[in-house]
N, C-alpha and C positions, 0 to 999 in steps of 0.2 A: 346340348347347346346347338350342333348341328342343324339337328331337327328344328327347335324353337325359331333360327334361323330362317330356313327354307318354307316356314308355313311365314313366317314373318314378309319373306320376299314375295309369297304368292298374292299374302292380303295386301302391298303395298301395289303389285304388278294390276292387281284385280281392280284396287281402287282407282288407280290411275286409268286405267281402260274405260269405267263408269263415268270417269269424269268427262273423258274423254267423248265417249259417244253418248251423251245426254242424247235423249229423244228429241226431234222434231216436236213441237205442244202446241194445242193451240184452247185456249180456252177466255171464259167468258165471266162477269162477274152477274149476268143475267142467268147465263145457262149453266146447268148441270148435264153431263155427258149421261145421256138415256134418261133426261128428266122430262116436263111438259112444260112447251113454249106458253107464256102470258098472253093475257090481251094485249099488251103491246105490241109482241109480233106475228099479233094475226090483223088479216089484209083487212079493207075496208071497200068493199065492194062485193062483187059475185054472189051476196045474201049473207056475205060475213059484214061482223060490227067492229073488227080491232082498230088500233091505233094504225098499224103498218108500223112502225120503227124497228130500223133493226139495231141488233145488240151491241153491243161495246166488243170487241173481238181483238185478246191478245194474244203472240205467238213469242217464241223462242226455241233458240238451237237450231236457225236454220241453216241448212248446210253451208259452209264457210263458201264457196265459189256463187253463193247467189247472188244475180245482178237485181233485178225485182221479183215482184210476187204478184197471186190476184189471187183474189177471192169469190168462193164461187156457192151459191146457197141450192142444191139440189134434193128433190120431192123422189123419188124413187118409186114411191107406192100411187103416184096421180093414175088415173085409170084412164091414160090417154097411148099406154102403148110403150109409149117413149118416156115417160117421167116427166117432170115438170123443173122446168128450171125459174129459181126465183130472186136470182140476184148472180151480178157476174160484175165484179171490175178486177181492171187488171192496169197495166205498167204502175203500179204501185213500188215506189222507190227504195231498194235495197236497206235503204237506214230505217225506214219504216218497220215498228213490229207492234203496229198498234192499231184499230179505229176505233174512231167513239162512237158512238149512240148516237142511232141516226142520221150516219154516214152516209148509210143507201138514200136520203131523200139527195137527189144530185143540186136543187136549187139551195141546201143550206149549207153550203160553201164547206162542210166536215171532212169531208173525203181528200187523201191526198193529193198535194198540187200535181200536176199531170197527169194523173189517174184517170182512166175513162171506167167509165159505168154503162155497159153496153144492152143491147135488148133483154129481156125476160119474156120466159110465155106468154106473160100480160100484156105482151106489144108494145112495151114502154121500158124505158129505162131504169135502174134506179133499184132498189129492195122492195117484192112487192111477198106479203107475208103470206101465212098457211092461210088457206080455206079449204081445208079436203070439204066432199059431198056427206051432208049430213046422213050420219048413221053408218060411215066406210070404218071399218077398221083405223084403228090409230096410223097415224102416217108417221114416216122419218125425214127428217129435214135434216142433211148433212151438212153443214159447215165446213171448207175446206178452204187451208189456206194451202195455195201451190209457191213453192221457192221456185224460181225460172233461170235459168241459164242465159237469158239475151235480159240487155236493158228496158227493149219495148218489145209487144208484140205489135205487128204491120199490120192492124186491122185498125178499124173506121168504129168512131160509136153504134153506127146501126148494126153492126157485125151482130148476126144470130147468136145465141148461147153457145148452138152444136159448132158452129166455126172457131169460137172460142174456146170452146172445150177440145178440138183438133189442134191449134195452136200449144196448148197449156203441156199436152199430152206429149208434141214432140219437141218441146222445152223444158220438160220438168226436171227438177232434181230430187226433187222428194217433194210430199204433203204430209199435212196434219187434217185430222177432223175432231168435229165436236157434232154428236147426234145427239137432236132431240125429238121428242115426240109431240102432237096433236092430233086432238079429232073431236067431233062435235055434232 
């Protein structure tokens, strides 16, 4: 009886701990984690044909002390040295654990109220999708949503990716990613 007890206290102790530390998630009902991005979000320029939209992106379990969040879409494999960044907003409101589809366009009013959407390597603002260099190795686009510790970051929309990403880095409380792949 003892026994049957003490394995009894372990699965109850254990389950409570699971519930407890749910992961950070972040996922998409476009994207599969290490699957291949559509024509939807691939860019529409550079000798690419896509739509540009970016994907519906939801999270959960973010750490209980989060004031906001941002989101941030990074190339790792561009052959510029430094990777490519292709989408970045941020002061994204704590109650927030959603965007829709087509968030990054900044003129279709999707994105959350106070939310900035700051530069991309494209020079412009906004979600701007894959076009790796025909024939490169499959590229990774990671998706990361960052939970933040302050309720705004103190940067201006034209704020670069890299300043924003120095920001995120000494505000973070945790992230999630969702990688997917392209190439063409």
């Amino acid at each position: 009886m003892k026994k049957h007890l003490a394995v009894l206290s372990v699965m109850v102790l254990f389950g409570v701990n699971w519930a407890v530390a749910a992961d950070f998630s972040l996922t998409s009902p476009q994207l599969k984690e290490g699957g291949r991005l559509t024509e939807s979000q691939v860019f529409n320029g550079f000798g690419c044909e896509g739509k540009n939209i970016s994907p519906a992106l939801q999270w959960k379990n973010a750490p209980k002390e989060t004031k906001s969040f941002a989101v941030t879409v990074y190339d790792p494999d561009a052959p510029t040295g430094s990777g490519w960044w292709h989408w970045v907003i941020f002061n994204i409101p704590a109650d927030v654990n959603s965007l829709p589809e087509n968030a990054g366009k900044p003129d279709a009013g999707l994105a959350p109220k106070g939310s900035i959407q700051s530069m991309t390597d494209f020079g412009k603002p906004g979600f701007g999708g894959a076009c790796p260099p025909k024939g490169d190795k499959p590229h990774r686009y990671i998706f990361t949503v960052h939970a933040l510790k302050v309720d705004k970051l103190p940067l201006e929309p034209a704020a670069p990716a890299a300043m924003v990403g120095f920001f995120l880095n000494q505000n973070s409380l945790g992230k999630a990613t969702l990688t997917a792949n392209y190439s063409r």
